[in-house]
C-alpha positions as CSV (number, residue, x, y, z in Angstrom):
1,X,17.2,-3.6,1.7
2,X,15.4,-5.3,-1.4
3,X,12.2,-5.2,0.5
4,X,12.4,-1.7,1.7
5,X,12.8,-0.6,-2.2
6,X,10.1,-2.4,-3.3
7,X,8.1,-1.5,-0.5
8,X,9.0,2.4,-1.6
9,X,8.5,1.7,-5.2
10,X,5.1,0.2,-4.4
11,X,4.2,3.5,-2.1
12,X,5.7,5.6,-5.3
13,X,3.5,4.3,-8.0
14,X,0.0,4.2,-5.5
15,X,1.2,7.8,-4.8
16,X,1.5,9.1,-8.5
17,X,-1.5,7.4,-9.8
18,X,-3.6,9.2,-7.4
19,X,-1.9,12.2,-8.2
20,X,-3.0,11.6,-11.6
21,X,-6.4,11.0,-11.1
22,X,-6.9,13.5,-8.5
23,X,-5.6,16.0,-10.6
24,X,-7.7,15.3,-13.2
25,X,-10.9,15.2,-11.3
26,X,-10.6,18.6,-10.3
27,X,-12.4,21.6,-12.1
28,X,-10.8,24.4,-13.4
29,X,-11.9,27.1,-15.4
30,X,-13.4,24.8,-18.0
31,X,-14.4,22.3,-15.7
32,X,-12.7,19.6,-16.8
33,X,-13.1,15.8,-15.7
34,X,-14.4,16.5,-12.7
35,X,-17.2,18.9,-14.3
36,X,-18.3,16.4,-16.7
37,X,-18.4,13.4,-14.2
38,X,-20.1,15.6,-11.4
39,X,-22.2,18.2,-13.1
40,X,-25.3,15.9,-12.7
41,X,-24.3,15.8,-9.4
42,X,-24.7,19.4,-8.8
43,X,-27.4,20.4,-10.0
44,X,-29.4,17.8,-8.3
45,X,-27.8,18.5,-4.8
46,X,-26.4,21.9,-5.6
47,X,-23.3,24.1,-5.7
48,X,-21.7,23.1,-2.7
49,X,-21.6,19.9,-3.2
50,X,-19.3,20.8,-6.0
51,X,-17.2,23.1,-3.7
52,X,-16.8,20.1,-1.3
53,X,-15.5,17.8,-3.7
54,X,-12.8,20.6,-5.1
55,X,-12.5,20.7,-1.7
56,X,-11.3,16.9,-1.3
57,X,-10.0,16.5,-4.8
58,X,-7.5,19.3,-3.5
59,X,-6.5,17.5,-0.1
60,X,-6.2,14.7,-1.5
61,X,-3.3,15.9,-4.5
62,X,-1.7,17.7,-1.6
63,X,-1.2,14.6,0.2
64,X,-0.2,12.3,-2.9
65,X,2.2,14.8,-4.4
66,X,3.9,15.5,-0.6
67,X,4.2,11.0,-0.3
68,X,5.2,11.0,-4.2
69,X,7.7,13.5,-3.5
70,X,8.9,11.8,-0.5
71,X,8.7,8.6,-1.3
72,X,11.0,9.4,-4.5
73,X,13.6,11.0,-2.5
74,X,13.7,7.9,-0.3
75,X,14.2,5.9,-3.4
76,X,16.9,7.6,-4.5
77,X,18.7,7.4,-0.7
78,X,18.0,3.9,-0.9
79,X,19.3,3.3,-4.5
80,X,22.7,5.1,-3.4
81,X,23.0,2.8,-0.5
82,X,22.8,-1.0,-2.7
């Protein structure tokens, strides 16, 4: 049971750093992170190259925060259960 919760605490803390960064990458309506990172970027290979990466940056958060929010309910099942 040790192993399964470290295995789960190890899948928790992968999933909410890339929650983190992924949120951060993305633009908004100042164009955050991700604007000041990839605005070279776009104007050398232009705007949809932009829209693709919003794109990804917003598959990827919806992955991370389904596995975060999974993975922390399974830590809490397993937690009940030592």
């Amino acid at each position: 049971m040790d192993t399964l919760y470290l295995v789960m605490t190890i899948v928790f803390l992968l999933a909410s750093v890339t929650l983190i960064i992924s949120v951060l990458m993305q633009s908004g309506k100042s164009a955050g992170l991700s604007g000041s990172i990839g605005g070279g970027a776009e104007q050398l290979f232009g705007k949809q190259k932009g829209r693709s990466l919003d794109a990804l940056f917003e598959k990827i958060t919806t992955i991370a925060a389904i596995v975060f929010m999974l993975s922390a309910v399974a830590l809490l099942v397993i937690q009940n259960y030592r």
